[in-house]
SETORDO-832643 format. One line per 2 residues: number of its first residue (from 1); their letters; for each residue y, z, x of N, C-alpha, C, CB. Coordinates in steps of 0.2 Angstrom, whole numbers, plus 2048, in hexadecimal, padded with zeros to 3 digits. Each point is the difference from the previous one (the first is absolute). Glycine has a CB too. Layout:
N
NUM = A = Y:Z:X:Y:Z:X:Y:Z:X:Y:Z:X | ...
//
This chain:
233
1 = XX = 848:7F3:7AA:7FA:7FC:7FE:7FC:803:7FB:800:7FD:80C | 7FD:7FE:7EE:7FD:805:7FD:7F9:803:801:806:7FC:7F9
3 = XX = 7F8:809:802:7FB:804:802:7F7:7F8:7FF:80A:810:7FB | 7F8:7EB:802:7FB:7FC:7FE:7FE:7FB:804:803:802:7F6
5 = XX = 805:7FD:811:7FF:7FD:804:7FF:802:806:804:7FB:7FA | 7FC:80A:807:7FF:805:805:7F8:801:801:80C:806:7FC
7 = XX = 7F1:7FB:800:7F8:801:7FF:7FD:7FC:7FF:800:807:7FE | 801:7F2:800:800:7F7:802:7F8:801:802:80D:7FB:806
9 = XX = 7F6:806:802:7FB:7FF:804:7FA:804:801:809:7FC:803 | 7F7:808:7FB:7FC:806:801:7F9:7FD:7FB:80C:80D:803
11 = XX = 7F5:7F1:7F6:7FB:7FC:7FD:800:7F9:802:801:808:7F8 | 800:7F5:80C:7FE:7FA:802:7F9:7FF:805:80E:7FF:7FF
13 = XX = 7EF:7FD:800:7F9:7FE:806:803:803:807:7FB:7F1:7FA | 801:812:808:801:802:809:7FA:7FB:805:803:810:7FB
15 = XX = 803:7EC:808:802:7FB:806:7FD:804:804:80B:7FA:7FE | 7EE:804:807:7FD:804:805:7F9:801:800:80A:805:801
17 = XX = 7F1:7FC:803:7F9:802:801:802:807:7FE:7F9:7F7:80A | 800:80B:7F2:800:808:801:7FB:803:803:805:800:7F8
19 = XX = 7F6:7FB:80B:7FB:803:804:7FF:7FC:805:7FB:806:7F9 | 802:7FB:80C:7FC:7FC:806:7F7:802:802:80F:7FE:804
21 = XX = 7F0:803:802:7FB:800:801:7FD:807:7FD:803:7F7:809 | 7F7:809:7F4:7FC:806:7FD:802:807:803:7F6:7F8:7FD
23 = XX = 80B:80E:801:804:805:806:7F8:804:802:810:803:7F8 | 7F1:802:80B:7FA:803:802:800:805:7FE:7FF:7FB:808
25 = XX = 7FD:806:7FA:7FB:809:7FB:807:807:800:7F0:7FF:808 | 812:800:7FF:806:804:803:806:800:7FA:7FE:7FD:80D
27 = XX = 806:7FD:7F4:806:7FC:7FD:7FE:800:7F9:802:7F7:809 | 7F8:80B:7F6:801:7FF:7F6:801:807:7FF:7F7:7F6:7FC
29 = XX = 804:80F:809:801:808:7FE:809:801:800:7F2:805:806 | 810:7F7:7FF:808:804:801:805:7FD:7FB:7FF:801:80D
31 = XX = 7FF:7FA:7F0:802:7FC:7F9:7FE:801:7FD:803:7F9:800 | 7F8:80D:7FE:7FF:803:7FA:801:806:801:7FB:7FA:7FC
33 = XX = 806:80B:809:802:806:801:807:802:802:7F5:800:803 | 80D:7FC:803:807:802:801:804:7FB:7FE:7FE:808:808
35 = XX = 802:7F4:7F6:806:7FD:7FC:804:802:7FB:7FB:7FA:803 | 7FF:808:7F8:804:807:7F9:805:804:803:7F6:802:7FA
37 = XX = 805:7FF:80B:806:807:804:807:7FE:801:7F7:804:807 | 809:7F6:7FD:805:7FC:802:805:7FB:7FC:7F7:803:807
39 = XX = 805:7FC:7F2:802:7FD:7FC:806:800:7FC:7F6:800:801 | 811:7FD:7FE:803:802:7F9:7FE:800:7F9:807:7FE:807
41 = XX = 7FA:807:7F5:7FC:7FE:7FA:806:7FE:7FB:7F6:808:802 | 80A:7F1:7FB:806:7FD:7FD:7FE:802:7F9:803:7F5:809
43 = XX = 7F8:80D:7F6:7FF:803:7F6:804:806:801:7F2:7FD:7FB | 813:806:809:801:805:800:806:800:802:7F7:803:800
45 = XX = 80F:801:7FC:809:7FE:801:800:802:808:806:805:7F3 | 7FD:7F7:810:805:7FF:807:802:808:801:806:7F2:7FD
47 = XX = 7F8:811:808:807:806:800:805:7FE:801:7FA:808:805 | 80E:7FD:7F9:806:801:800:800:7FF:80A:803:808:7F2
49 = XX = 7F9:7FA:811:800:800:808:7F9:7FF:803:809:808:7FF | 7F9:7F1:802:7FB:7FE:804:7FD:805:807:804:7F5:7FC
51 = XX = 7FF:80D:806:7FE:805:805:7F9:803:7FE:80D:802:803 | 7F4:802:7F8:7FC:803:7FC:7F9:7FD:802:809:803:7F6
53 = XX = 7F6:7F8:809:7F8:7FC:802:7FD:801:806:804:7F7:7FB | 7FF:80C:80B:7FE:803:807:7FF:807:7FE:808:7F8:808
55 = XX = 7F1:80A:7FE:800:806:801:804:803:805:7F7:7FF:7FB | 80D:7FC:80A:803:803:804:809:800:7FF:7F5:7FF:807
57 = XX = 810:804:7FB:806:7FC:7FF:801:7FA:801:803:807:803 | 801:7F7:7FA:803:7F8:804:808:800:7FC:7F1:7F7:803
59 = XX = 811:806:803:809:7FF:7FF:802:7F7:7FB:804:808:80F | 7F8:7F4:7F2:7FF:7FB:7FB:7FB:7FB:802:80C:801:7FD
61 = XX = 7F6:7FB:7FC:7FA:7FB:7FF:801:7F9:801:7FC:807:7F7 | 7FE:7F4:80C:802:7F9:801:7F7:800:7FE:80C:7FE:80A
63 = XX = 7F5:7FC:7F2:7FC:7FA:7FD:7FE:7FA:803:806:805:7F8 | 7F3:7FC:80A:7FF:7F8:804:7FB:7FD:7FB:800:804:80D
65 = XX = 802:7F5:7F3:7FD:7FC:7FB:7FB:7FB:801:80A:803:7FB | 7EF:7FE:806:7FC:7FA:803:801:802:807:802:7F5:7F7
67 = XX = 7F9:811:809:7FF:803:80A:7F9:7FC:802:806:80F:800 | 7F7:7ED:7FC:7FB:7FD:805:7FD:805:804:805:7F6:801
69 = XX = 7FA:807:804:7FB:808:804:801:805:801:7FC:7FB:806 | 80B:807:7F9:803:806:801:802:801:805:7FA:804:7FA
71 = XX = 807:7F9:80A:801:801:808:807:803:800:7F9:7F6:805 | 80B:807:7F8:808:802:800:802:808:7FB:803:7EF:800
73 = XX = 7FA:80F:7F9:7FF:807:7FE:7FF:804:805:7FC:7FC:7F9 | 7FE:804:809:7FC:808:803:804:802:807:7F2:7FD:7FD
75 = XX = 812:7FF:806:805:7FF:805:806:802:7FF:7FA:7F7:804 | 80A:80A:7F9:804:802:7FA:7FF:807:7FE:800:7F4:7FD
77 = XX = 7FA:80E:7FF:7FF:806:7FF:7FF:804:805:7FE:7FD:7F6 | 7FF:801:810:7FE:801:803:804:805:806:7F9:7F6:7FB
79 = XX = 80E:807:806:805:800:803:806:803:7FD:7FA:7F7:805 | 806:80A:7F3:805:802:7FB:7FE:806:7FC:804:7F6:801
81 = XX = 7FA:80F:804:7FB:803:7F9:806:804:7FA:7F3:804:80A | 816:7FC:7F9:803:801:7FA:7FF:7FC:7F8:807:803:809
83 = XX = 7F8:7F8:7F9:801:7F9:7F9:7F8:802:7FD:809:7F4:808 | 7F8:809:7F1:7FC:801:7FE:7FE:7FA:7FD:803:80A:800
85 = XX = 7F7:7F1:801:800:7FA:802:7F9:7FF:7F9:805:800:811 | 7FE:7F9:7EB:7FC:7FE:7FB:7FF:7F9:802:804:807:7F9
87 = XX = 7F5:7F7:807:7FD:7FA:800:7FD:7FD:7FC:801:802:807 | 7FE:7F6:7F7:7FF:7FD:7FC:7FB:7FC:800:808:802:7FF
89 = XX = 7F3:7FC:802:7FC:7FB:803:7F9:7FF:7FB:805:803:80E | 7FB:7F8:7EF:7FA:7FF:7FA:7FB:7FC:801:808:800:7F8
91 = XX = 7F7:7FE:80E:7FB:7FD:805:7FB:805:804:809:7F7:801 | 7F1:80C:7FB:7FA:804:800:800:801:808:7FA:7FA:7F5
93 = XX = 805:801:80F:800:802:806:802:800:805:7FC:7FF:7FC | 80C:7FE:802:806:805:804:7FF:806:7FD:808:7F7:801
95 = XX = 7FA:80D:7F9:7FF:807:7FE:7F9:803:804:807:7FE:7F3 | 7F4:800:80C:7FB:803:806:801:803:809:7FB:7F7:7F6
97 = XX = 808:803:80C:803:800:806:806:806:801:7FD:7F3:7FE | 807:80E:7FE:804:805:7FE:7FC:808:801:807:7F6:7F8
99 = XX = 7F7:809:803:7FA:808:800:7FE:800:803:7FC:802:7FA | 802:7FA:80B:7FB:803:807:806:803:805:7F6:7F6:7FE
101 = XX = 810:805:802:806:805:805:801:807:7FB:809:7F3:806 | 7F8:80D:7F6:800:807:7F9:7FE:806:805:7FB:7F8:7F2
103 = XX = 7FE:806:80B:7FB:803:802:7FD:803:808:7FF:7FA:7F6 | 803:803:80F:7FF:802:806:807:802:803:7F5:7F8:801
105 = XX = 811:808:7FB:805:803:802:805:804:7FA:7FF:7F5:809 | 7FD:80C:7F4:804:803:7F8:807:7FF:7FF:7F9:80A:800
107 = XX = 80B:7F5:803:806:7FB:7FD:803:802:7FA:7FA:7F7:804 | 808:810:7FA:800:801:7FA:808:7FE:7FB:7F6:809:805
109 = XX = 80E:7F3:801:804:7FC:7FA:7FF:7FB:800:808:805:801 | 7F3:7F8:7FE:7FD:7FB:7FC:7FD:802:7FA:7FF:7FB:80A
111 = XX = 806:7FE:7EF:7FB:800:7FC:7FF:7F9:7FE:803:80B:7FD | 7FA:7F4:7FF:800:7F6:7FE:7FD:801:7F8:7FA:7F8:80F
113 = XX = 806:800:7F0:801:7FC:7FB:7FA:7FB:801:80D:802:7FD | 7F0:7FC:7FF:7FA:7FA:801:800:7FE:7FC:7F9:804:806
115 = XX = 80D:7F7:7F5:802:7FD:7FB:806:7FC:803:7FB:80A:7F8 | 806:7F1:803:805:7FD:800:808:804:800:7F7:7F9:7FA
117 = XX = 80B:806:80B:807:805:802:804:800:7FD:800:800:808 | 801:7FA:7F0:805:800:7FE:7FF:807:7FA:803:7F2:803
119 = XX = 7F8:810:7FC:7FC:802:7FD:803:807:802:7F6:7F8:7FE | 80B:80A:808:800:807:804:80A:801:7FE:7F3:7FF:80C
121 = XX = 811:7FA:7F5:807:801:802:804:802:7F7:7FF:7F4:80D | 7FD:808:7EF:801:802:7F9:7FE:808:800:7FD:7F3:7FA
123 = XX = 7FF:80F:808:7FF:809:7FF:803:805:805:7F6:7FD:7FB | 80E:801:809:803:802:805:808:800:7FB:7F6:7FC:80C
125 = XX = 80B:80C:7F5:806:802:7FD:806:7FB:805:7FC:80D:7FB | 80A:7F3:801:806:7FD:805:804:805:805:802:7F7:7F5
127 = XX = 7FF:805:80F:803:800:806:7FE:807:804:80A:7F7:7FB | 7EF:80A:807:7FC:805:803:7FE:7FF:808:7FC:801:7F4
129 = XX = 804:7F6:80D:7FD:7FD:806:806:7FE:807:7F5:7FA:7F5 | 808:808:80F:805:800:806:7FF:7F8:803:7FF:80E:804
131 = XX = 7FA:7EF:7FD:800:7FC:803:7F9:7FA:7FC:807:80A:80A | 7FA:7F1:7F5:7FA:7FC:7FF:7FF:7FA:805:801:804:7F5
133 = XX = 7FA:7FC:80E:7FC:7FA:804:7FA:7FD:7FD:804:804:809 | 802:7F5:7F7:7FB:7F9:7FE:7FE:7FE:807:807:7FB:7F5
135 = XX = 7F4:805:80D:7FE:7FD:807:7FB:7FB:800:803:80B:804 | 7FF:7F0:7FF:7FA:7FA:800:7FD:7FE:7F9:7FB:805:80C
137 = XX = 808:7FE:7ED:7FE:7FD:7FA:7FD:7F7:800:809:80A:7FD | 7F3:7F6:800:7FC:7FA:7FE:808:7FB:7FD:7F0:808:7FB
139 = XX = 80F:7F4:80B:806:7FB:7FF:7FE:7FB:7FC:805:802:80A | 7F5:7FC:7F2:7FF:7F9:7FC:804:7FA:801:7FE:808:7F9
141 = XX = 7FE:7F5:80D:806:7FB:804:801:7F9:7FD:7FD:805:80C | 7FD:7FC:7ED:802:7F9:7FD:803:801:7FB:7F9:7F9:803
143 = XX = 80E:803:7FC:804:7FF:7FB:801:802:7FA:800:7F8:806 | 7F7:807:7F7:800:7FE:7FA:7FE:80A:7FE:7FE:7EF:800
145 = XX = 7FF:815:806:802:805:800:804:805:800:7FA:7FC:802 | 80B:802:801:806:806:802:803:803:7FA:803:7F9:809
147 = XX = 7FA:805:7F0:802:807:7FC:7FB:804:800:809:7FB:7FA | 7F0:807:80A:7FD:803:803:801:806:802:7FF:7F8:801
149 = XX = 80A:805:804:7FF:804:807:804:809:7FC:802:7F2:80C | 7FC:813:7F7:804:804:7FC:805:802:7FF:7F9:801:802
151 = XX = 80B:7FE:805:80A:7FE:801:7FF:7FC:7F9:805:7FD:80F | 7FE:807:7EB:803:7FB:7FA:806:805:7FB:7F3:7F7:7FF
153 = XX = 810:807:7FF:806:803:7FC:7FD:805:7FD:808:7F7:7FE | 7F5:809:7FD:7FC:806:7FF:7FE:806:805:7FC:7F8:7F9
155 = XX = 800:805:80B:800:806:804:803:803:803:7FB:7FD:7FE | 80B:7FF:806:806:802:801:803:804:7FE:7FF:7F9:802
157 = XX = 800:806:7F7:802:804:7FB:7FC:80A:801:802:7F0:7F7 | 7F9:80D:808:7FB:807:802:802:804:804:7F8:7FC:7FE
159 = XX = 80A:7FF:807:801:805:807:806:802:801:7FA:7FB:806 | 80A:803:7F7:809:800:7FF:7FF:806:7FA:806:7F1:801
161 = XX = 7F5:812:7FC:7FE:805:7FC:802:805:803:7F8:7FA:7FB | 802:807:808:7FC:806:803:802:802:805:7F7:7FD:7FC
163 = XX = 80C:800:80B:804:800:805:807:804:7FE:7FA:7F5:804 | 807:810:801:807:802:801:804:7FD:800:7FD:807:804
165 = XX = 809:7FC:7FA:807:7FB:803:801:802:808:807:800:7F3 | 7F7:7F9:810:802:801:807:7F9:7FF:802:80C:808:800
167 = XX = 7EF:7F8:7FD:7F9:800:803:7FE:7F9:804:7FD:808:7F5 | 7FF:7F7:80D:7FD:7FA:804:7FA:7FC:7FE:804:806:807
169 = XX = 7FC:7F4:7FA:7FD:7FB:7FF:7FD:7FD:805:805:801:7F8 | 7F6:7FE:80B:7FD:7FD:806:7FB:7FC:7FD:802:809:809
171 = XX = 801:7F0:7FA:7FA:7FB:7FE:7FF:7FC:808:804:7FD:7F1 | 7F4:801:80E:800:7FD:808:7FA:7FA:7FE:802:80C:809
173 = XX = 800:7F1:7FA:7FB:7FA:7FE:801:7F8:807:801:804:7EF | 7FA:7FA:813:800:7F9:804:800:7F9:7FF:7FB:807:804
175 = XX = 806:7F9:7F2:800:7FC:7FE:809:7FF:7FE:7F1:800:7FD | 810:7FB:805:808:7FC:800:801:800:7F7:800:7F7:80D
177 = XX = 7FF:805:7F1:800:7FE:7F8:7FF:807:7FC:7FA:7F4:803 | 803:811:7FF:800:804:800:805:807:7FF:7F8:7F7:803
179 = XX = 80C:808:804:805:804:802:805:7FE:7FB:7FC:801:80B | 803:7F7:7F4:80A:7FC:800:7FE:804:7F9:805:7F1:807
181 = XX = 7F6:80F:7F5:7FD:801:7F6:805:808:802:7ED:7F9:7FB | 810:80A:80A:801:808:7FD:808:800:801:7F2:808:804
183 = XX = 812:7F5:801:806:7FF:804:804:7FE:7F6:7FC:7FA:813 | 803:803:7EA:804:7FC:7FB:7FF:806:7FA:7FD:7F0:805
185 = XX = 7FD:810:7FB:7FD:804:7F8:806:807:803:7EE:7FB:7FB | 810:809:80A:803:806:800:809:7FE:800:7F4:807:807
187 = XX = 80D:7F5:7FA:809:7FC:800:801:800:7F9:800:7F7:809 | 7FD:805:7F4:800:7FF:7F8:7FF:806:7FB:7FB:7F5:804
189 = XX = 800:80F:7FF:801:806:7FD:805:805:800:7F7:7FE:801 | 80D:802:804:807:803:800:7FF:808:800:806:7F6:7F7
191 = XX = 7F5:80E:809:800:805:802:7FA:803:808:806:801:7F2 | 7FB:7FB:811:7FE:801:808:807:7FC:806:7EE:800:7FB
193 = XX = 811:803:809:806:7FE:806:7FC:800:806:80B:806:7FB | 7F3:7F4:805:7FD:7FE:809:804:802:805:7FC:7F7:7FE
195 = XX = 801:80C:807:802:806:804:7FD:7FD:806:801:80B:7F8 | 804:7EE:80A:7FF:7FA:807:808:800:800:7F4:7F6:7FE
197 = XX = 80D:809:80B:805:7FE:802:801:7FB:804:801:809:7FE | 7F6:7F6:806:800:7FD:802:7F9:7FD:801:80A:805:803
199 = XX = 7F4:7F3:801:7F7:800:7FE:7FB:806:804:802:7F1:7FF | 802:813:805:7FB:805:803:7FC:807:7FB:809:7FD:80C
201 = XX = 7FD:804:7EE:7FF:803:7FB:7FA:7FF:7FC:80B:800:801 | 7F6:7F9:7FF:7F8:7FE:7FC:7F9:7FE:804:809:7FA:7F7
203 = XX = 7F9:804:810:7FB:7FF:804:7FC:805:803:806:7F8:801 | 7FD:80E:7FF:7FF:806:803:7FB:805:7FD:80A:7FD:804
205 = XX = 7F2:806:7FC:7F9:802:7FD:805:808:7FF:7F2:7F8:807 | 80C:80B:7F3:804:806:7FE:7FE:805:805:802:7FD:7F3
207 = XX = 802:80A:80F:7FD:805:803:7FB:800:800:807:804:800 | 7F5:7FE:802:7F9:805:801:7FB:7FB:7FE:805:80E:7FD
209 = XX = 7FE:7EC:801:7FB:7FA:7FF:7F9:7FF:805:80C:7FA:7FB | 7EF:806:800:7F9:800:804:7FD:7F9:803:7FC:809:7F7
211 = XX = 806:7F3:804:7FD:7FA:800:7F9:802:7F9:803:7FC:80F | 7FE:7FF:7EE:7FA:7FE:7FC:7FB:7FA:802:809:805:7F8
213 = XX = 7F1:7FB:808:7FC:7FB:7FE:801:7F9:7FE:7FD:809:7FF | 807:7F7:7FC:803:7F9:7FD:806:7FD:805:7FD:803:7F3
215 = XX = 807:803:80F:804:7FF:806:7FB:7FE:807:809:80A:7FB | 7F3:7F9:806:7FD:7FB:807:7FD:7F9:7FE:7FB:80B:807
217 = XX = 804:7F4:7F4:7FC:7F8:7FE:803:7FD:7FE:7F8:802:7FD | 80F:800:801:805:7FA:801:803:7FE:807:804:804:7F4
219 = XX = 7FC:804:811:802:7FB:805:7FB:7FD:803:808:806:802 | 7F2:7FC:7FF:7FC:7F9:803:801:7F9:7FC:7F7:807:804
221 = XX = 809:7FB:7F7:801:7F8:7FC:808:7FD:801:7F8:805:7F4 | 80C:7FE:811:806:7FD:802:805:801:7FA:7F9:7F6:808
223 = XX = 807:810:7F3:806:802:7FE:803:807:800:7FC:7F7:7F9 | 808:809:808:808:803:801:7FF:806:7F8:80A:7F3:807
225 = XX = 7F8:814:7F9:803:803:7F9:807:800:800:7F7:807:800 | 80B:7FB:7FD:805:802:7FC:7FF:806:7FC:802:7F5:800
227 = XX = 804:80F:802:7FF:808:7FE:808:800:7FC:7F8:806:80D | 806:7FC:7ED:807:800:7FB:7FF:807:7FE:802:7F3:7FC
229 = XX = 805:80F:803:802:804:7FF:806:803:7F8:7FC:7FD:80D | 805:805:7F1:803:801:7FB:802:807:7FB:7FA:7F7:803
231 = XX = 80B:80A:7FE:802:806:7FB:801:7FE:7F9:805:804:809 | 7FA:802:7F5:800:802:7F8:807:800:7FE:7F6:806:800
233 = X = 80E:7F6:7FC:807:802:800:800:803:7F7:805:7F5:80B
//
């Protein structure tokens, strides 16, 4: 792929609110105090070993892209303190939300990004990342948005980057149109291998799965997920 299409996206308008309701006295000091801390700084070369970014060990790295409240994150690091866990989230007061778990639990393989993620996958050396979750991404359910949605050849392309050979892809979402988009685009791309034998594969919430938020408000709203899976070939 070249290097001009590859970064496409990364200068393109960023799809999404980036604030919501005014943050509080707290939430601003911790977005302006410990976030830096927490922050990757993209003016500055990538290390040869992501590891290096932790102050403690860790045996590898998985990338969550659009963690909303963090629930799944902090649950995850929480539970894995080997892995060394990077997050993405450019919505002011999801990242707020985040610091406050940060902060009353120090969590120290956690770092994040509060930018546009194509932004972070372009500066992320190749094939470093064990694992990336797309979870409950913003599905843009009208039509005339779906090149929107972030499942697209390009970024595919990013992730097919930066991902090990053999690494993992987890995408979850409750929207159908949705699933079939990411099911075809990762087909078409030719370097990921759905890892379904059967519909229990994809119906079935991955190990140590918390539940998210957007996961309970789809099941009151009477929809079903879909959990996909995917190797890096």
């Amino acid at each position: 792929m070249m290097t001009t299409e590859r970064r496409s996206r990364a200068t393109e308008a960023f799809f999404g609110r980036r604030k919501g309701k005014p943050l509080r006295d707290q939430q601003v000091e911790r977005m302006t105090q410990l976030l830096p801390e927490r922050k990757l700084d993209l003016s500055t070369a990538a290390p040869a070993d992501l590891k290096s970014l932790y102050p403690i060990p860790v045996e590898r790295i998985r990338l969550e892209i659009g963690f909303g409240g963090g629930e799944h994150l902090a649950h995850r690091a929480r539970n894995d303190a080997a892995t060394g866990f990077i997050g993405v989230e450019p919505f002011v007061n999801s990242m707020a939300k985040l610091l406050a778990v940060i902060e009353d639990e120090g969590l120290p393989n956690i770092r994040v990004y509060d930018d546009d993620a194509t932004q972070l996958l372009d500066w992320l050396p190749p094939a470093l990342i064990d694992q990336i979750d797309l979870l409950y991404a913003d599905p843009w359910p009208k039509r005339k948005h779906w090149k929107r949605r972030f499942v697209s050849q390009v970024n595919l392309e990013r992730f097919h980057r930066v991902l090990k050979p053999g690494a993992i892809f987890c995408f979850a979402s409750d929207i159908d149109t949705y699933v079939n988009w990411t099911l075809l685009h990762c087909r078409d791309h030719g370097g990921f291998e759905w890892l379904a034998d059967s519909s229990a594969d994809w119906l079935t919430p991955y190990d140590g799965w918390p539940g998210t938020r957007y996961e309970a408000k789809a099941r009151r709203e009477g929809r079903s997920s879909a959990y996909l899976t995917f190797r890096r070939r």
